[in-house]
GUGUSE-82843 format. One record per residue (C-alpha): x, y, z; residue in three letters; residue number from 1. Coordinates in steps of 0.5 Angstrom, whole numbers, padded with zeros to 4 digits. Each point is the difference from the previous one (the first is absolute). Layout:
BEGIN
       u       v       w   code   pos
       X       Y       Z    ALA   NUM
...
This chain:
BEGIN
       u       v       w   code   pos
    0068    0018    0262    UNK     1
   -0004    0005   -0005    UNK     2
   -0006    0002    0001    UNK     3
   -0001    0005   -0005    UNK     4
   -0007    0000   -0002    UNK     5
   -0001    0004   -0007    UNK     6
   -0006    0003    0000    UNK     7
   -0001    0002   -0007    UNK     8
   -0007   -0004   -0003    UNK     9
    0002   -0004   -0006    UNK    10
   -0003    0006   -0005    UNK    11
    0005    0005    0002    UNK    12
    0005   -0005   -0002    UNK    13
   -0002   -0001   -0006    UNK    14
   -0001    0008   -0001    UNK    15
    0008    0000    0003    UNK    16
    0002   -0005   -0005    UNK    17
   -0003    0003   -0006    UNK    18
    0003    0006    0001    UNK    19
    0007   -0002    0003    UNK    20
    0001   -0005   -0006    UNK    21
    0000    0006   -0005    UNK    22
    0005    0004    0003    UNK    23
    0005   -0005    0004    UNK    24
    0004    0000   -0007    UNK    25
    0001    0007    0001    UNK    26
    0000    0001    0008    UNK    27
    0006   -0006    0000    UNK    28
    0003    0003   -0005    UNK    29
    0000    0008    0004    UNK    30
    0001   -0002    0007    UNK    31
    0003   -0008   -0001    UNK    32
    0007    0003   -0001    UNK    33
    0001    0004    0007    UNK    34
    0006   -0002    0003    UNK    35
    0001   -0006    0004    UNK    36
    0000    0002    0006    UNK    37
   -0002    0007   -0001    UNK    38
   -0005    0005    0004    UNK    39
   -0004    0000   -0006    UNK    40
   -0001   -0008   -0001    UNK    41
   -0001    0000    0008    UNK    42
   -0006    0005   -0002    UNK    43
   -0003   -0003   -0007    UNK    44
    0000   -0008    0004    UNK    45
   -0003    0004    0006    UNK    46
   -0005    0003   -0004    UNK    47
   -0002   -0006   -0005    UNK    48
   -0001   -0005    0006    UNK    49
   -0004    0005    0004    UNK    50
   -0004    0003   -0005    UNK    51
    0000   -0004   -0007    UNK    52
    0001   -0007    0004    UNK    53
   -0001   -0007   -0004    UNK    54
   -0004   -0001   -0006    UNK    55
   -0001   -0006   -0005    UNK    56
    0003    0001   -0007    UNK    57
    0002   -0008   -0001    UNK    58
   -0004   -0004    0000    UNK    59
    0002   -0007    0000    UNK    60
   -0005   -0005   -0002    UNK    61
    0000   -0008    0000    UNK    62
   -0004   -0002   -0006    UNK    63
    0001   -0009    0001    UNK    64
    0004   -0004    0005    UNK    65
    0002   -0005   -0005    UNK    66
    0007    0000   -0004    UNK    67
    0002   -0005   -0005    UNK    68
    0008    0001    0003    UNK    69
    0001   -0002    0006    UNK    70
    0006    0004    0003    UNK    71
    0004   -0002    0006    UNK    72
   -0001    0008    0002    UNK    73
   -0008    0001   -0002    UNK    74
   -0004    0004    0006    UNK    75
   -0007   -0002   -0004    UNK    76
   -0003   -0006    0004    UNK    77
   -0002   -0003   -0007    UNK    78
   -0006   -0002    0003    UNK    79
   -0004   -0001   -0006    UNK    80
   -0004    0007    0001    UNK    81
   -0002    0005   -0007    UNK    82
   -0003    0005    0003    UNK    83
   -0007    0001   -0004    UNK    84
    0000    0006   -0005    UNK    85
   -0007    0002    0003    UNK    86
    0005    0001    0006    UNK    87
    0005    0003   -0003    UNK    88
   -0004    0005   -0004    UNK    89
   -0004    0002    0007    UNK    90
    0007    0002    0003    UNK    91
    0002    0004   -0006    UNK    92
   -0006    0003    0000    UNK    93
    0002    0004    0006    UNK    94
    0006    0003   -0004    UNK    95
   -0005    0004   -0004    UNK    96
    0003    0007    0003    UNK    97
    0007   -0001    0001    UNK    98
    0006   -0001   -0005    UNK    99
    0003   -0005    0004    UNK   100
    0005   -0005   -0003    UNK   101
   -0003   -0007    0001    UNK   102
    0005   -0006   -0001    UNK   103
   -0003   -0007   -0002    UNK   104
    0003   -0006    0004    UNK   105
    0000   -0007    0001    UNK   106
    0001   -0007    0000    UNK   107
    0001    0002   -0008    UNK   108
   -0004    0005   -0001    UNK   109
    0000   -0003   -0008    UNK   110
   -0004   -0006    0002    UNK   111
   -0007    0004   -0001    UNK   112
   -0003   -0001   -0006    UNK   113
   -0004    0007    0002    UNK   114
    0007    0004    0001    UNK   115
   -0001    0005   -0005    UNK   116
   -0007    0001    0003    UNK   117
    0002    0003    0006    UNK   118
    0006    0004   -0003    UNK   119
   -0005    0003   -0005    UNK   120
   -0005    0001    0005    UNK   121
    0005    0004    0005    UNK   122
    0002    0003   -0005    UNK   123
   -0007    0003   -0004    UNK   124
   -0004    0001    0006    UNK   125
    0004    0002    0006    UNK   126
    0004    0006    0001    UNK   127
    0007   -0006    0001    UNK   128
    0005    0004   -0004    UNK   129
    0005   -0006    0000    UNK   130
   -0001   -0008    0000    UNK   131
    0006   -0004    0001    UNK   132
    0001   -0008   -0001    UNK   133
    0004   -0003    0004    UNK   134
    0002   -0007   -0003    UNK   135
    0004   -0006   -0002    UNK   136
    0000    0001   -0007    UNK   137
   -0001   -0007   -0001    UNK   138
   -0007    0000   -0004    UNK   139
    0002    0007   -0003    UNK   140
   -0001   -0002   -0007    UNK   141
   -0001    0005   -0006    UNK   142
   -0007    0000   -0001    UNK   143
   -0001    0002    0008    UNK   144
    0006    0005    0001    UNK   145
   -0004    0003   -0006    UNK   146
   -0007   -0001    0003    UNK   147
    0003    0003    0006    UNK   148
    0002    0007   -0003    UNK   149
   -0006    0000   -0003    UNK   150
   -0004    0000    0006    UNK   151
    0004    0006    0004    UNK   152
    0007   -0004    0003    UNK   153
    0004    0005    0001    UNK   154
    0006   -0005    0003    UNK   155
    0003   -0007    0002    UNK   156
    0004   -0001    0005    UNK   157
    0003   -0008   -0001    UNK   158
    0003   -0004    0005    UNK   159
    0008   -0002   -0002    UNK   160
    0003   -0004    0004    UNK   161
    0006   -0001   -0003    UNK   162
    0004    0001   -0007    UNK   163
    0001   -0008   -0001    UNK   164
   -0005   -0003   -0002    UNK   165
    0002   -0006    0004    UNK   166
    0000    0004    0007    UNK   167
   -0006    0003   -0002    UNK   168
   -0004   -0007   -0002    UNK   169
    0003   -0003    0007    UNK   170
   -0003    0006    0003    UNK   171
   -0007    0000   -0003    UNK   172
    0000   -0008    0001    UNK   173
   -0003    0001   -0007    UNK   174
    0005   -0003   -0006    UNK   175
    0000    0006   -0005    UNK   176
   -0003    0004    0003    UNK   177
    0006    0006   -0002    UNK   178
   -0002   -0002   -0007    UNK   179
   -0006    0002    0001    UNK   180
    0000    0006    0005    UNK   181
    0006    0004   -0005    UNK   182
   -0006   -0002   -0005    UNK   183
   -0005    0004    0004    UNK   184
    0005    0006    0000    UNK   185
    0001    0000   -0006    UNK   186
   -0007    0000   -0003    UNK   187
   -0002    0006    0005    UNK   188
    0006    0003   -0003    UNK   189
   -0003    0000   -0006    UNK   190
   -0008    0001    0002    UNK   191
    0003    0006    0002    UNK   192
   -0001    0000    0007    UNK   193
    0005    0003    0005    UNK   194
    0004   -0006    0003    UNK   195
    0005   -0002    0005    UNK   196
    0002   -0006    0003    UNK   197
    0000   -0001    0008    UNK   198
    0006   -0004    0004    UNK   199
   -0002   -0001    0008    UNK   200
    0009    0000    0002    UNK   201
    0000   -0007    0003    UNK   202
    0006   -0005    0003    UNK   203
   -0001   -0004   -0007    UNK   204
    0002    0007   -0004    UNK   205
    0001    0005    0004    UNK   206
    0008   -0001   -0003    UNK   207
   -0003    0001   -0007    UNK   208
   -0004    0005   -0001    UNK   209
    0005    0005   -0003    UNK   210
    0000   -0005   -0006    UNK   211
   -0007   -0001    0001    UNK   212
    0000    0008   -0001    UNK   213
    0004    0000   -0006    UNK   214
   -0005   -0005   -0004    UNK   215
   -0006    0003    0002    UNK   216
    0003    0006   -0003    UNK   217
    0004   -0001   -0005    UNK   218
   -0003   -0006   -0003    UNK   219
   -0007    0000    0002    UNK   220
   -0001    0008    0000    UNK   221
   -0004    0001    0005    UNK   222
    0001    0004    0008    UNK   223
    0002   -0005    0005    UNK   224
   -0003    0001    0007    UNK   225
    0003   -0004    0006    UNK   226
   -0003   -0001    0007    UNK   227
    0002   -0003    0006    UNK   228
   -0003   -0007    0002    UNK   229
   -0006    0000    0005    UNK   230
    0002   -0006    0004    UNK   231
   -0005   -0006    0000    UNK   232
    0002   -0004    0007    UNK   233
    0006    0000    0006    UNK   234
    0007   -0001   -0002    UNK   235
   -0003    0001   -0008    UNK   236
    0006   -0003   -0004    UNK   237
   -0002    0005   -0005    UNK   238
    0002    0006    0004    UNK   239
    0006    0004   -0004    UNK   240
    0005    0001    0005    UNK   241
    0001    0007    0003    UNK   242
    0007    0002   -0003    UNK   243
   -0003   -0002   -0007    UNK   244
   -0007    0003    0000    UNK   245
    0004    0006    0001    UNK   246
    0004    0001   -0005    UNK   247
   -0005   -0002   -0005    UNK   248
   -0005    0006    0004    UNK   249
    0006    0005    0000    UNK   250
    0001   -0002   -0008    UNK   251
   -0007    0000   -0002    UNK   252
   -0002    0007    0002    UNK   253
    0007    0003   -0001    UNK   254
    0002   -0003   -0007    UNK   255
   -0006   -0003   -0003    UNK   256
   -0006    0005    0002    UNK   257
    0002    0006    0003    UNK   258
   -0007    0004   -0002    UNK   259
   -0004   -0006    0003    UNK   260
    0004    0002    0007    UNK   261
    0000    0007   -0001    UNK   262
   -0009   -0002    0000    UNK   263
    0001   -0004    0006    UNK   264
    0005    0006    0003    UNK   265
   -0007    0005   -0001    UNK   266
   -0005   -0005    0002    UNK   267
    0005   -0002    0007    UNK   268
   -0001    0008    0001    UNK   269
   -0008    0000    0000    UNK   270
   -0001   -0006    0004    UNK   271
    0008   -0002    0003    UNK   272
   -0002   -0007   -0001    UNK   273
    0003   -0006   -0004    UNK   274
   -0006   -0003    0000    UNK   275
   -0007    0003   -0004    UNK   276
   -0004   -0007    0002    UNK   277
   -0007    0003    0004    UNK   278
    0003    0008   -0002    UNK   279
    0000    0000   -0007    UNK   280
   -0002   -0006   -0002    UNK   281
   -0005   -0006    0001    UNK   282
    0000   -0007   -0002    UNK   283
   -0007   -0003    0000    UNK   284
    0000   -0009    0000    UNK   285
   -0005   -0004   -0005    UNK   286
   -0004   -0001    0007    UNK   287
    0000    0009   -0001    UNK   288
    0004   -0001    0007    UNK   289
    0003    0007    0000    UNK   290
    0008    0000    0003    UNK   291
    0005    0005   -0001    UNK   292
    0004   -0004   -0003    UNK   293
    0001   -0005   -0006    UNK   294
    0005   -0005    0005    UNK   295
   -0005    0001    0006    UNK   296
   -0006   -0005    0002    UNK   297
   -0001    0002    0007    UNK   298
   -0001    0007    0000    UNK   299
   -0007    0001   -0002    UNK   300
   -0004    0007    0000    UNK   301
   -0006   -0002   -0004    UNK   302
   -0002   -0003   -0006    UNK   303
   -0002    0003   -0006    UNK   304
   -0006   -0004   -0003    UNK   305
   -0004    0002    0006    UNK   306
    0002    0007    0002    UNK   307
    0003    0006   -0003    UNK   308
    0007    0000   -0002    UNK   309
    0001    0008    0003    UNK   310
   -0004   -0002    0006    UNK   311
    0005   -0005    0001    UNK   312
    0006    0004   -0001    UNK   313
   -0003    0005    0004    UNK   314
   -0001   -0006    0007    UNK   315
    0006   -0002   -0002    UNK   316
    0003    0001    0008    UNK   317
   -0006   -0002    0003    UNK   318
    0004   -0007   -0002    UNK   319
    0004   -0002    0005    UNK   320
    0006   -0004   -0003    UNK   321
    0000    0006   -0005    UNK   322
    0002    0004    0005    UNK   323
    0005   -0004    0003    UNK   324
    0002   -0001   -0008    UNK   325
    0001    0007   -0001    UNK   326
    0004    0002    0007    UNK   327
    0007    0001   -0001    UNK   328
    0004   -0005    0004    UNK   329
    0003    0002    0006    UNK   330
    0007   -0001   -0003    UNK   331
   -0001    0005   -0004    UNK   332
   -0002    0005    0004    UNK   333
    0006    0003    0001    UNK   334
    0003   -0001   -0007    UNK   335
    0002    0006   -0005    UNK   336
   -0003   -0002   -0005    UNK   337
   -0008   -0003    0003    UNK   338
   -0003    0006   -0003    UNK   339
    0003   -0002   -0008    UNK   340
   -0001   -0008    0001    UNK   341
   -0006   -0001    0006    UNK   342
    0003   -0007    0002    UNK   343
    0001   -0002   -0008    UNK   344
   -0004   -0007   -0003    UNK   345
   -0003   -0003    0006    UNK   346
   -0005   -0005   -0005    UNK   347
    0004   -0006    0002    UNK   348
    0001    0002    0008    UNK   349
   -0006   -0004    0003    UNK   350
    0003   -0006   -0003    UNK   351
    0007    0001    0002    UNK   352
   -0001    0004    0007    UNK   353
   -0008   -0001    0002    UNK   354
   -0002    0006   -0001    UNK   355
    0001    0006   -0004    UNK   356
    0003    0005    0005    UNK   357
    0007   -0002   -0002    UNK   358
    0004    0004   -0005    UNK   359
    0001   -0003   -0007    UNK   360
    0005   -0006    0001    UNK   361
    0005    0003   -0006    UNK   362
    0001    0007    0004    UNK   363
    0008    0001    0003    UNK   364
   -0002    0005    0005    UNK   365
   -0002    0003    0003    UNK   366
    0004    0007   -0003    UNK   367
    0002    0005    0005    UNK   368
    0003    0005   -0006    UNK   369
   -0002    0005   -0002    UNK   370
   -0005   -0001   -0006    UNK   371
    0003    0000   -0007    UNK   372
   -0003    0000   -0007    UNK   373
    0006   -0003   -0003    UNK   374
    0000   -0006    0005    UNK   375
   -0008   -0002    0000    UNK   376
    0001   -0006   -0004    UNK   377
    0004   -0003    0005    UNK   378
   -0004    0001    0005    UNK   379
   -0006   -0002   -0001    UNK   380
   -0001   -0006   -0001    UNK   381
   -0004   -0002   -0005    UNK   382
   -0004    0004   -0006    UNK   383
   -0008    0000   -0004    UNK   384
């Protein structure tokens, strides 16, 4: 088990942060393309988690917990909850010298009424270098989208589930709600707002998502992203098989994004993890219960209504089911590729295996050959 205690106090985090932010760009690009495998590699990520270590420039903030659909996949628990804005704007508050970048999420984030407030203020009054909406599109007018813009958005990730309508309406348990998701689309398109659509790659579409690609681009013209699904309970029926999750991996980052793999390729060399929950990013819950991760509930490292966000970051290992978190499983220990991939996406392991020191169930090692750039997409298994 871990026990690392980190002993940075939460201003010489901020300071860390601030001054990594600004150049990370610049350093990826110089030292992320050293050779897999490479001397040069083994000395950057050596050096980076020795004397760079972690540092939070996402930050995933859970604005309400209320949704107007209701998914068969949702990790909110929609209890009802819309985080008051004197909160949020204390929250925010602490980001006054750090150009993070700050993802808005939900529940339905569109269901405030105070939506452009907190996107102006974050924008007008922190050092937030980048706000972005996560949504279902469904309540995305043109009046709004509009507001939006005007306000500081800079993008919209909006969940897709699938191509048909009919699918998507069965999914969402909400009649029309394609109609109005690819509405929203549309209208963030022409407020001007850099948009995407975001498809989790479940049972009921995993076998689509090359047509659900095609529309996305050619019809609706914005960037598609796709993303594993994060399971909900044991046996999930929403599991993908394994054989199918890797053939959409390999395409996705192969074919479809290629310069989103090559980025992940320079973060693995500066971190060797799959996972940047509680390394790169945060996520704070509409309770301000700080975690890792937006999937995850269980591993609580403060809150941020009551401490200040750095501290918490810089205290993060004195939370023991953070540590068991961050340990790498043991089954990976003598697999080739641990240092790239750190046990992969393991958000949904306490609901599958009871704890989180398995390895990400849609790993097919562990590896024993000798690394490869060329052969990364296959194994590992799952991607951000």
């Amino acid at each position: 088990m871990i026990t690392k205690r980190n002993n940075h106090t939460g201003n010489r985090i901020q300071l860390k942060a601030k001054v990594m932010i600004r150049c990370q760009d610049a350093l990826l690009k110089t030292f992320g393309k050293a050779k897999s495998g490479s001397r040069l590699r083994s000395i950057v990520q050596n050096f980076s988690k020795r004397f760079v270590g972690g540092y939070p420039y996402v930050i995933k903030l859970d604005v309400i917990d209320k949704c107007n659909l209701n998914c068969k996949m949702c990790y909110a628990r929609n209890a009802g909850c819309e985080v008051p804005l004197k909160n949020i704007l204390h929250m925010l508050r602490q980001f006054d010298r750090v150009p993070i970048r700050l993802d808005l999420l939900g529940g339905e984030p569109l269901l405030r009424e105070d939506i452009f407030e907190i996107v102006r203020y974050a924008k007008s009054n922190t050092a937030i270098q980048e706000i972005v909406l996560y949504t279902n599109g469904t309540l995305a007018t043109k009046s709004l989208t509009k507001n939006l813009f005007d306000a500081g958005l800079d993008k919209a990730i909006v969940t897709l589930v699938s191509l048909t309508p009919h699918k998507h309406d069965d999914f969402t348990k909400v009649p029309g709600s394609w109609n109005k998701t690819v509405s929203g689309i549309n209208n963030f398109v022409k407020a001007g707002i850099k948009t995407y659509t975001f498809t989790a790659l479940h049972a009921e579409n995993i076998q689509d998502f090359n047509n659900i690609y095609e529309f996305v681009t050619d019809q609706l013209k914005v960037t598609p992203l796709f993303y594993q699904y994060i399971p909900q309970k044991s046996n999930d029926p929403l599991l993908a098989p394994l054989d199918l999750w890797n053939k959409a991996k390999h395409k996705v980052l192969c074919e479809y994004r290629p310069h989103h793999f090559d980025y992940i390729k320079e973060i693995l060399t500066f971190c060797g993890r799959l996972c940047l929950g509680g390394y790169y990013s945060l996520s704070i819950k509409t309770d301000g219960t700080v975690t890792p991760c937006p999937f995850m509930y269980d591993v609580p490292l403060g809150n941020a209504l009551m401490q200040n966000i750095w501290d918490i970051f810089a205290r993060r290992f004195d939370s023991p089911e953070f540590c068991e978190f961050m340990q790498l499983p043991e089954e990976c220990s003598n697999c080739s590729y641990k240092d790239f991939c750190g046990g992969g996406c393991k958000a949904g392991n306490k609901i599958l295996f009871g704890s989180y020191t398995k390895k990400d169930y849609r790993c097919l090692g562990p590896w024993q050959e000798t690394v490869s750039s060329q052969e990364l997409p296959n194994k590992i298994p799952s991607f951000f």
